[in-house]
C-alpha positions as CSV (number, residue, x, y, z in Angstrom):
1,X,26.7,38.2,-5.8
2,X,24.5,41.0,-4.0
3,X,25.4,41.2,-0.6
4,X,21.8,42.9,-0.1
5,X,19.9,40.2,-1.1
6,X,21.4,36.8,-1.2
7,X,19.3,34.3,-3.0
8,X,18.4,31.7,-1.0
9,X,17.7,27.5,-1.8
10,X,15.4,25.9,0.6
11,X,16.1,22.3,-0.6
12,X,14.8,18.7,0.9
13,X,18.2,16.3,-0.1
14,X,15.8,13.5,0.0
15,X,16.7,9.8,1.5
16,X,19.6,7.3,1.3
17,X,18.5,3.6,1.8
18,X,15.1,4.5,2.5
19,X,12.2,1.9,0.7
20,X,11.1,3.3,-2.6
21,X,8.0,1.5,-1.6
22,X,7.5,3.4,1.6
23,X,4.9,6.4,1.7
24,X,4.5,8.2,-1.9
25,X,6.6,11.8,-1.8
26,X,5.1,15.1,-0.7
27,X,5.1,18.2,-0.9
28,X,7.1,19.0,2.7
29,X,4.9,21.8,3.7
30,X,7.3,22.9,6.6
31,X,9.6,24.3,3.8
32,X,6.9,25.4,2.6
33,X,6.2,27.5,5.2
34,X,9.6,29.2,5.9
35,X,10.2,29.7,2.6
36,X,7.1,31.9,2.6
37,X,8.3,33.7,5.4
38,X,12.0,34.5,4.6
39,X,10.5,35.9,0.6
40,X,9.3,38.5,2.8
41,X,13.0,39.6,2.8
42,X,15.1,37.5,0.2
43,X,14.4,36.0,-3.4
44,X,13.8,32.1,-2.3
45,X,13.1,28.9,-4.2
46,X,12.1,25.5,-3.4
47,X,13.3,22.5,-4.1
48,X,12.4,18.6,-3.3
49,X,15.6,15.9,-4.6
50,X,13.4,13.2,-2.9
51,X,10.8,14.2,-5.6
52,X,12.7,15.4,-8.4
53,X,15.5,12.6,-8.1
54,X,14.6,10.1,-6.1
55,X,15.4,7.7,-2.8
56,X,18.9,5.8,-3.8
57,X,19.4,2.5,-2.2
58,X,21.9,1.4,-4.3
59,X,26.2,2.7,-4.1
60,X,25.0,2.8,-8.3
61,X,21.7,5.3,-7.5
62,X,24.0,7.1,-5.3
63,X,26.4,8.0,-7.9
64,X,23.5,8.9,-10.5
65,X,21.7,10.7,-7.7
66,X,25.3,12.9,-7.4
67,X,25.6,13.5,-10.7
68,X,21.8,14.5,-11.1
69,X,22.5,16.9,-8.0
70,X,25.4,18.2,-9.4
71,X,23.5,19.3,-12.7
72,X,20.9,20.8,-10.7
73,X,23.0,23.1,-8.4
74,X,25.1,24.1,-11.2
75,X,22.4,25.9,-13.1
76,X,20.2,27.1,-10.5
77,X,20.8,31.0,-8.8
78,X,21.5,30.7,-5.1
79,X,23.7,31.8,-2.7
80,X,22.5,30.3,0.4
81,X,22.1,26.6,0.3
82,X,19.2,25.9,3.4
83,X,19.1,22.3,4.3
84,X,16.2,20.2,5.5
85,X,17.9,16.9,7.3
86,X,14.4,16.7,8.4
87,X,14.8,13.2,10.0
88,X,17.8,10.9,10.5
89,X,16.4,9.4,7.2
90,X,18.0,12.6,5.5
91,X,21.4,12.8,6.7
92,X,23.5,10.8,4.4
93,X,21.3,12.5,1.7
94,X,22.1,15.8,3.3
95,X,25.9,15.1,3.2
96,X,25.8,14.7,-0.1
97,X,24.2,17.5,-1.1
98,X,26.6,19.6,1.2
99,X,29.6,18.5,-0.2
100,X,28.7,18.7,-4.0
101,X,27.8,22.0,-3.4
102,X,31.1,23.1,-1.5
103,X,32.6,21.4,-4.3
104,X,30.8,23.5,-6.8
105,X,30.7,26.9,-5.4
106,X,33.5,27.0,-2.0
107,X,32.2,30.5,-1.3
108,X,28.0,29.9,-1.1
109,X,26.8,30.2,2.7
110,X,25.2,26.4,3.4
111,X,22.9,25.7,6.5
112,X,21.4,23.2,7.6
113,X,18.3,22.5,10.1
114,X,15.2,20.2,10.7
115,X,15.1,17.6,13.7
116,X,18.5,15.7,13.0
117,X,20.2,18.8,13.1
118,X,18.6,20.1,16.5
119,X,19.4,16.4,18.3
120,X,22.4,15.9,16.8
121,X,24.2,19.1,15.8
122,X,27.6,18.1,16.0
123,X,27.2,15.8,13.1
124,X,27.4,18.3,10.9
125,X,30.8,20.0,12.3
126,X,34.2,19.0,10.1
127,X,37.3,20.1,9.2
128,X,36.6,21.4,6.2
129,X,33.7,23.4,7.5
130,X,31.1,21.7,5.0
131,X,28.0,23.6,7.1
132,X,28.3,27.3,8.0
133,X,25.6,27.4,10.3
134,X,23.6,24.3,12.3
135,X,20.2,25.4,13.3
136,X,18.6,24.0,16.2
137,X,15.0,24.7,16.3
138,X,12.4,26.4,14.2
139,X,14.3,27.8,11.5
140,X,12.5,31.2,10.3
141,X,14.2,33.7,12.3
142,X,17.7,31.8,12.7
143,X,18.4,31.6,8.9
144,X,17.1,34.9,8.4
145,X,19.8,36.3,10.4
146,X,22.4,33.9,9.0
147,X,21.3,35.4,5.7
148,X,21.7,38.8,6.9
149,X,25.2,38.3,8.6
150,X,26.1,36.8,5.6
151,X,25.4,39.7,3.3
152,X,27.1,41.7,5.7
153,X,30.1,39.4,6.2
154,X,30.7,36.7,3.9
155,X,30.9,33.1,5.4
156,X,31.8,32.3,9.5
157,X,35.2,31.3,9.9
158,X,34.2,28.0,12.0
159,X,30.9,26.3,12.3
160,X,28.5,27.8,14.3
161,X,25.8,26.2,16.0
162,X,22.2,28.3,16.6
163,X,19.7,27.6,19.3
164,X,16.6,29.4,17.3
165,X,14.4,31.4,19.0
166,X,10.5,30.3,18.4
167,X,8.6,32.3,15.6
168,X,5.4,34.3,17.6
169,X,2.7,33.4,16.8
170,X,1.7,36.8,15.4
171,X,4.3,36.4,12.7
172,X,3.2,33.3,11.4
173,X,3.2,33.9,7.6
174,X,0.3,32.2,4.9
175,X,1.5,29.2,2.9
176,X,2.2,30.9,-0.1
177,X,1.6,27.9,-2.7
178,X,2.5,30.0,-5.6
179,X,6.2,29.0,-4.4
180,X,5.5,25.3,-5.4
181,X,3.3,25.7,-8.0
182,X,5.7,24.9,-10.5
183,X,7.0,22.4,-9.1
184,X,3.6,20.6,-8.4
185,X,2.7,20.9,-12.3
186,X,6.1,18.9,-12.9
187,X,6.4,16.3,-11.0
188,X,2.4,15.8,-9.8
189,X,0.5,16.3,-13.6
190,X,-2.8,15.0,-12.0
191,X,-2.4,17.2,-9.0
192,X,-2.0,16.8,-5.6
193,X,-4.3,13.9,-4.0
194,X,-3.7,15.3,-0.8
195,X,-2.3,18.5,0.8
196,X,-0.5,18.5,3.9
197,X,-1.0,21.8,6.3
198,X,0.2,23.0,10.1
199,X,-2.3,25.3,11.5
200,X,-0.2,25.1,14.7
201,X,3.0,24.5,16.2
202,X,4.5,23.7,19.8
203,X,3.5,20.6,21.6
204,X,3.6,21.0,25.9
205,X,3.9,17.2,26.3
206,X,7.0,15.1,26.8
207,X,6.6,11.8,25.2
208,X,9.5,9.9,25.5
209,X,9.7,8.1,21.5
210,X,8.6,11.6,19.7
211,X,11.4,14.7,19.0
212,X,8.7,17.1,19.3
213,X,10.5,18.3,22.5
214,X,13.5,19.1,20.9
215,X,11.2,22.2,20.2
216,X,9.9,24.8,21.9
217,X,6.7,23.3,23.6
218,X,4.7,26.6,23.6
219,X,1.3,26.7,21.5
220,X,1.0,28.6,19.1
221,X,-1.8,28.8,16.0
222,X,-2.9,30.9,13.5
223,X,-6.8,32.6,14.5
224,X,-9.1,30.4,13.3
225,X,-10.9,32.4,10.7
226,X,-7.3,32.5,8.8
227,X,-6.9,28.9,10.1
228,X,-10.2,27.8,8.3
229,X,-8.9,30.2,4.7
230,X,-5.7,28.1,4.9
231,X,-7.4,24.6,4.5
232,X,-10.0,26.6,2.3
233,X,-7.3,27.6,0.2
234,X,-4.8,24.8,-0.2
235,X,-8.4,22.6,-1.2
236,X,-9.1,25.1,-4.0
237,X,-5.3,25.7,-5.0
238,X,-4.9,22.1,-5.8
239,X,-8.4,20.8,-6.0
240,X,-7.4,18.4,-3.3
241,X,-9.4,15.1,-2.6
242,X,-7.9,15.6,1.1
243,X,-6.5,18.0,3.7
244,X,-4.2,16.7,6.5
245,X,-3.8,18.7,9.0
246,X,-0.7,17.6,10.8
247,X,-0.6,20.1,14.2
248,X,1.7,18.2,16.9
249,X,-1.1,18.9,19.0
250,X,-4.2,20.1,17.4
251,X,-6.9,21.9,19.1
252,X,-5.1,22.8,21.9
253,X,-7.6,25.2,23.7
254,X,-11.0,24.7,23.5
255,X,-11.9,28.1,22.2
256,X,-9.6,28.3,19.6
257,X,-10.8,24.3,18.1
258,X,-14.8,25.1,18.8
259,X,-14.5,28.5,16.5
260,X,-12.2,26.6,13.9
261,X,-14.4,23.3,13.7
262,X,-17.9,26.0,13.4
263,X,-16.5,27.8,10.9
264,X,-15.6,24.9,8.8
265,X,-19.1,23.1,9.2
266,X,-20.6,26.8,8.2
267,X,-18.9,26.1,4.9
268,X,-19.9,22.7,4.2
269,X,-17.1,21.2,2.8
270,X,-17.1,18.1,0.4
271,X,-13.3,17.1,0.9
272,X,-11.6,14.7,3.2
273,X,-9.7,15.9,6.7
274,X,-7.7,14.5,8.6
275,X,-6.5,15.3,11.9
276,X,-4.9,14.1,15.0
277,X,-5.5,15.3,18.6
278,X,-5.7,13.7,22.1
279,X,-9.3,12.0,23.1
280,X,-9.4,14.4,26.5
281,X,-9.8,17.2,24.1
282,X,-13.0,16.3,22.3
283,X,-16.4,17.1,24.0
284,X,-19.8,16.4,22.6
285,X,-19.9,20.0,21.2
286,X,-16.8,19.6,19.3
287,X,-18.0,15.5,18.3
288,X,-21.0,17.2,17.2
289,X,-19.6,19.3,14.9
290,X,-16.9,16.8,13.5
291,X,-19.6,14.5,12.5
292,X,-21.0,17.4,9.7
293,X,-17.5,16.9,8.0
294,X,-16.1,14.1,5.9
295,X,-13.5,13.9,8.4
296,X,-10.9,11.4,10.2
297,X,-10.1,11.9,13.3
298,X,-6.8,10.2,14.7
299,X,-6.1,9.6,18.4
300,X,-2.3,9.1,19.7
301,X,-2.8,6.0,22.0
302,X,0.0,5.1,21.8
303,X,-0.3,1.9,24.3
304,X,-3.7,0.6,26.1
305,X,-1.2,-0.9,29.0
306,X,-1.5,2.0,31.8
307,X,2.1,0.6,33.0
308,X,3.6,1.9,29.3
309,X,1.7,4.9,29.1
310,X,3.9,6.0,31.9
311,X,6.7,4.4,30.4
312,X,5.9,6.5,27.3
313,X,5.5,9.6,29.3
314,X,2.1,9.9,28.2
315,X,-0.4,10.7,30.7
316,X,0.5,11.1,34.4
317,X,-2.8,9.5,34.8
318,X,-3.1,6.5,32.3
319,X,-6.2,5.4,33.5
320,X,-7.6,8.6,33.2
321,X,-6.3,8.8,29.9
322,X,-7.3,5.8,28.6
323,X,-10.9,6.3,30.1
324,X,-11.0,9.4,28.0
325,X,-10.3,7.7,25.3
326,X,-12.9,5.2,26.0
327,X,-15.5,8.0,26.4
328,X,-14.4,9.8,22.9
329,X,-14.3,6.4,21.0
330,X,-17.8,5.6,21.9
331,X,-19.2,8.9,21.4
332,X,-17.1,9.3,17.9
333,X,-18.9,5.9,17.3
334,X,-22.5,7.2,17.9
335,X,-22.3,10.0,16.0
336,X,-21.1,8.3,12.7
337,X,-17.4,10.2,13.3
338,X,-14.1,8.3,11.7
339,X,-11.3,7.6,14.1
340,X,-8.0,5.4,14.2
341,X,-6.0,4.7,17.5
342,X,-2.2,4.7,16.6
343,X,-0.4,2.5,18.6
344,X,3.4,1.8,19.3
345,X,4.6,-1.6,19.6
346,X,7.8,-2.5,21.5
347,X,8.8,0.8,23.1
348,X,11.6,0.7,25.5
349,X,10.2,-1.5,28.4
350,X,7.1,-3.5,26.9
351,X,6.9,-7.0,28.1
352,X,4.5,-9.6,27.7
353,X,2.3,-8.0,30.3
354,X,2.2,-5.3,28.9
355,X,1.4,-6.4,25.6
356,X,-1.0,-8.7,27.3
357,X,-3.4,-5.0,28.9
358,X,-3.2,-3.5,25.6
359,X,-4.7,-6.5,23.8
360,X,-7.9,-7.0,26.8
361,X,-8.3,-3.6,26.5
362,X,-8.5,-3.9,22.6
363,X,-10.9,-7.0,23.0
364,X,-13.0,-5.1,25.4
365,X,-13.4,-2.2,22.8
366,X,-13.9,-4.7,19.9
367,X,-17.4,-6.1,21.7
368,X,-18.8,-3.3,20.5
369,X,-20.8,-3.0,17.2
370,X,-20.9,-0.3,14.3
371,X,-18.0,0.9,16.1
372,X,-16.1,3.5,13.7
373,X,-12.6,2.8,15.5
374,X,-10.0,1.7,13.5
375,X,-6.8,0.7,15.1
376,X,-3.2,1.4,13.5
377,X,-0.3,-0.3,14.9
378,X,3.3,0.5,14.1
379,X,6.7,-0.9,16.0
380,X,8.9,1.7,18.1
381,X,11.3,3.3,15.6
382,X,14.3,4.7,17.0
383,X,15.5,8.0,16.3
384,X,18.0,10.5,17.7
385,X,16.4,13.4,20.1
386,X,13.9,11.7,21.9
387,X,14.2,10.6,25.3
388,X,14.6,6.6,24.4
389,X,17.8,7.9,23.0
390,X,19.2,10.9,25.1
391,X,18.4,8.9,28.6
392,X,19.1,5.6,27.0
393,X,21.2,3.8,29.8
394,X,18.5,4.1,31.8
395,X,15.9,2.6,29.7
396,X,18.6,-0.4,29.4
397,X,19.1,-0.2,33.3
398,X,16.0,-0.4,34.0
399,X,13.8,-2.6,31.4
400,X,17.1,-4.5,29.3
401,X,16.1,-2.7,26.2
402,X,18.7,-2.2,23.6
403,X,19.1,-0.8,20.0
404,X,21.3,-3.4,18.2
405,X,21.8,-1.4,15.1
406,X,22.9,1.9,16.8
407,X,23.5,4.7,14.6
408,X,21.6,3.1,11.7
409,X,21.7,6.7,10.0
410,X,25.7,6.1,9.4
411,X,25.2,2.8,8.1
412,X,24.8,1.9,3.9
413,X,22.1,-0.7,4.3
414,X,18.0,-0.2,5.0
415,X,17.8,2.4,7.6
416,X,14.1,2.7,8.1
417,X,14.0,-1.6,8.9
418,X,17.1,-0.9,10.8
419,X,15.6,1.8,13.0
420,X,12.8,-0.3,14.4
421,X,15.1,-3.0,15.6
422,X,14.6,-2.1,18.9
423,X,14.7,-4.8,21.8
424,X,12.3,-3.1,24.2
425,X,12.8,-5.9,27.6
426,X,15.1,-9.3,28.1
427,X,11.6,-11.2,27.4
428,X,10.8,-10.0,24.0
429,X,14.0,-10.8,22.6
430,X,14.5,-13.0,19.4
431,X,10.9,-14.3,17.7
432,X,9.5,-12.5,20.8
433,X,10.6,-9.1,18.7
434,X,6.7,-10.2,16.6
435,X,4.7,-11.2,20.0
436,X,2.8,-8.2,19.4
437,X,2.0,-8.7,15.4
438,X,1.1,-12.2,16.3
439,X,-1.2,-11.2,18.8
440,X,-2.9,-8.4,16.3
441,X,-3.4,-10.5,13.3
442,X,-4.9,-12.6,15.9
443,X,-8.1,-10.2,16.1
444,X,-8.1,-9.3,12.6
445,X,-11.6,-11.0,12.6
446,X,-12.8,-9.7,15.3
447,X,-11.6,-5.8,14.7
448,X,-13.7,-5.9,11.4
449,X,-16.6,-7.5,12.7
450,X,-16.6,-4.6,15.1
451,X,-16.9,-2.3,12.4
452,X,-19.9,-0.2,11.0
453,X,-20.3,-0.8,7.2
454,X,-18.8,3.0,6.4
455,X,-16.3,2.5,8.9
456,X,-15.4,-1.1,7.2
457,X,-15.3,-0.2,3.9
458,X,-13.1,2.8,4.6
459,X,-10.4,1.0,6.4
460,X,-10.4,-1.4,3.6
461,X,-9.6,1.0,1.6
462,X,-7.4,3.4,3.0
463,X,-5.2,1.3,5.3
464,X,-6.0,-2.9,4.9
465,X,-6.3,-3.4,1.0
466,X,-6.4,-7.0,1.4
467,X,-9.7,-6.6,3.7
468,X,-10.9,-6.0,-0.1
469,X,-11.3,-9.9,-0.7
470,X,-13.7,-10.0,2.5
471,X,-17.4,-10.9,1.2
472,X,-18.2,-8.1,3.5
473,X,-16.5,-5.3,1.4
474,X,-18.4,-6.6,-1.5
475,X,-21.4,-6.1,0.1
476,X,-21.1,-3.0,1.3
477,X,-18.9,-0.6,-1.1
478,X,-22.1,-0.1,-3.2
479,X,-23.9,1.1,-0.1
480,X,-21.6,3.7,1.8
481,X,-20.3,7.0,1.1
């Protein structure tokens, strides 16, 4: 092995227990992205088991998922094994994957990083030293140093655990997609439907359910002329049918988001986009300019119950907020502009009240017509990092809210149902857990009445298929773009 130049393997392990069902596979551009920085300085390749091999469910998949590992590793040229345990999803997978490899090769450097790693780091400390290095935090500088001390030095004698410093802005690197491109020929022969990109990093809100803050918070973004050749580029590269951009907090500063958003009109681009940001940030200049793109715009809401939004950490001014929102909806709505309203169910202290402001203020919204508001709803998932978890006897102190299924990542059964079992308050407890599904499918009638035709017939067919058998969509798919 050249101590001058270790090889390194920046590897996804996939999922254990994980749906196959759930969202198709991508390409997990973060990787992406610091492999293309650390090739400045070391030989690097990419690799994706969720894609390659799979998501095992089964103790059988497991052992073929092993074996497949084990054939992989023994013929590929590494000598630094970099882990993504990306979520909790990822940590049995990433255990695996550790230990084959130690198995394999005793003397090859293996780190691992990624959110799991940064809220739970001691996780990956054992006896046996299966992990050399746990990085917590942006990983481009970190492992480049653990490459560097390993060339100099061989393996750490213990487990060390890094708190990475943040890249600069000014060093951010291009996504080099030649680093993929063979992958993406293997395992995507028609291409790739849609490219995921980050244009930004570093969130400076505090959310209580999100692991952003596990981060550093400062903003950072490419300019936005290269910003604008990066979604240019990834298009072309893979003749996408859609770029998501998926910033933490897009669009941060107005300057920066104007410039990016003119540029990208200038160009007149025929693809999709998709982006989320918060509704204080958009203006009429920059609604203006969205609505000269085939573009989606999606809004973290989060809850329309002012009492949760402070629960949630949200907005120190919820009504504030959620007149904002109010104001950007109706304005995205005049000019013809595409937006979804995420929403979190059953956070740590909703009650029926609660549940109860969002829904009028959903009504109220829904009076509107050729509204292009579409709203996505998904229950509180809980994951290790955020603040549900790290202040989580006071949550249950102060609201009854429990997580029956605790460490669901340690456990051989579905771990993406099993994080969502959340009891967010004493009332919602039992068949109260649904209240909030109940009460949505309640106003499926009404939230596609309040639909424009283009807004309609996209909804129904990006997000609620079975809005398909409406007479409506037969009426109208002929008619809209």
């Amino acid at each position: 092995m050249s101590r001058t130049k270790p090889r390194i393997l920046i590897l996804y392990p996939s999922c254990f227990y994980y749906p196959a069902w759930m969202e198709r596979a991508e390409i997990k551009t973060p990787l992406l992205l610091l492999a293309s920085y650390l090739q400045q300085y070391f030989p690097v390749e990419y690799a994706d088991f969720e894609i390659s091999v799979g998501r095992p469910n089964t103790s059988l998949q497991i052992r073929r998922f092993e074996r497949k590992v084990r054939e992989f590793l023994t013929t590929a040229e590494f000598d630094i094994l970099a882990l993504s345990c990306w979520t909790s999803l990822s940590y049995q997978a990433a255990l695996k994957v550790a230990r084959v490899c130690r198995e394999l090769f005793p003397e090859k450097l293996i780190v691992v990083g990624g959110y799991h790693a940064s809220a739970r780091p001691q996780e990956f400390m054992s006896e046996d030293q299966l992990f050399d290095y746990v990085i917590c935090g942006e990983g481009e500088i970190a492992l480049r140093e653990c490459a560097e001390e390993f060339a100099r030095s061989g393996r750490p004698q213990s487990t060390q655990i890094i708190s990475a410093p943040i890249l600069p802005g000014e060093e951010f690197v291009r996504h080099d997609w030649s680093l993929v491109d063979d992958f993406v020929g293997t395992h995507f022969p028609d291409g790739l439907y849609n490219v995921y990109i980050f244009l930004s990093r570093g969130c400076p809100f505090d959310c209580s359910f999100c692991m952003e803050p596990l981060k550093e918070r400062k903003w950072r973004a490419y300019l936005p002329k290269l910003a604008v050749e990066e979604v240019v580029t990834a298009q072309q590269r893979f003749e996408a049918h859609s770029i998501s951009i998926c910033d933490a907090c897009f669009g941060m500063r107005p300057g920066w988001r104007k410039e990016f958003l003119q540029r990208l009109v200038e160009l007149k681009p025929e693809y999709w986009l998709t982006l989320e940001t918060r509704p204080e940030y958009l203006d009429e200049e920059d609604i203006k300019l969205l609505s000269h793109l085939k573009v989606e715009i999606q809004l973290g809401i989060e809850s329309c119950s002012p009492a949760m939004l402070q629960i949630m950490r949200k907005s120190k001014q919820p009504e504030h907020f959620l007149r904002e929102f109010r104001r950007a909806s109706e304005m995205m709505s005049q000019y013809g502009v595409l937006h979804r309203a995420n929403l979190i169910f059953n956070h740590p202290g909703e009650t029926k009240q609660t549940l109860t402001e969002t829904f009028d203020f959903i009504d109220a919204m829904s009076a509107r017509n050729s509204s292009t508001l579409m709203w996505a709803s998904h229950g509180f998932m809980h994951f290790p990092g955020c603040d549900c978890d790290r202040n989580s006897a006071s949550y249950n102190k102060n609201y009854g809210s429990h997580h029956p299924c605790g460490d669901w990542w340690h456990q051989q059964e579905d771990q993406y149902a099993n994080s969502l079992r959340t009891v967010p308050s004493a009332e919602l407890e039992n068949r109260n857990l649904d209240l909030w599904r109940r009460m949505l499918n309640e106003r499926d009638d009404a939230l596609k009445a309040a639909l424009s035709d283009r807004a309609f017939r996209f909804a129904a067919e990006k997000y609620f298929l079975n809005w398909k058998n409406d007479e409506r969509y037969q009426s109208v798919h002929q008619n809209t773009v």
